[in-house]
C-alpha angles and dihedrals in degrees: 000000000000125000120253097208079064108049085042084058086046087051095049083046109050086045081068096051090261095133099144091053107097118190130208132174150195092230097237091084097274099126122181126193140204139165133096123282120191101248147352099285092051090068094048095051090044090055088054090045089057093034082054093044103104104239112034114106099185135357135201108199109204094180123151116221114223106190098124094241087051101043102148139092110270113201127177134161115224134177122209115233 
């Protein structure tokens, strides 16, 4: 069964244009992401998009930014104040 914190982050996500970012979580507020954005500040905006989103507690964002200068997986742990 799929975790409705997640497809709650999925819906947040796609309203931002972040269709190829797929969430998945633990249930207990911990998201992670994954899935390719177009540039550096997608990625910003589509972690702000998951730390806003009511119920996650803390998110690792493993995106890989596809801009052609930044062509490499970018991970990072967070936790939400």
């Amino acid at each position: 069964m799929r975790c409705q914190l997640a497809e709650r982050v999925e819906k947040a996500l796609v309203k931002f244009g972040f269709s190829e970012v797929k969430a998945s979580c633990d249930c207990t507020g911990d998201v992670e992401i994954t899935g390719t954005v177009a540039n550096p500040n997608d990625r910003a905006l589509a972690c702000a998009v998951v730390r806003t989103t009511p119920g996650v507690r803390t998110f690792s964002a493993k995106i890989t930014v596809s801009e052609s200068e930044f062509v490499r997986a970018k991970e990072g742990n967070h936790r939400v104040s």
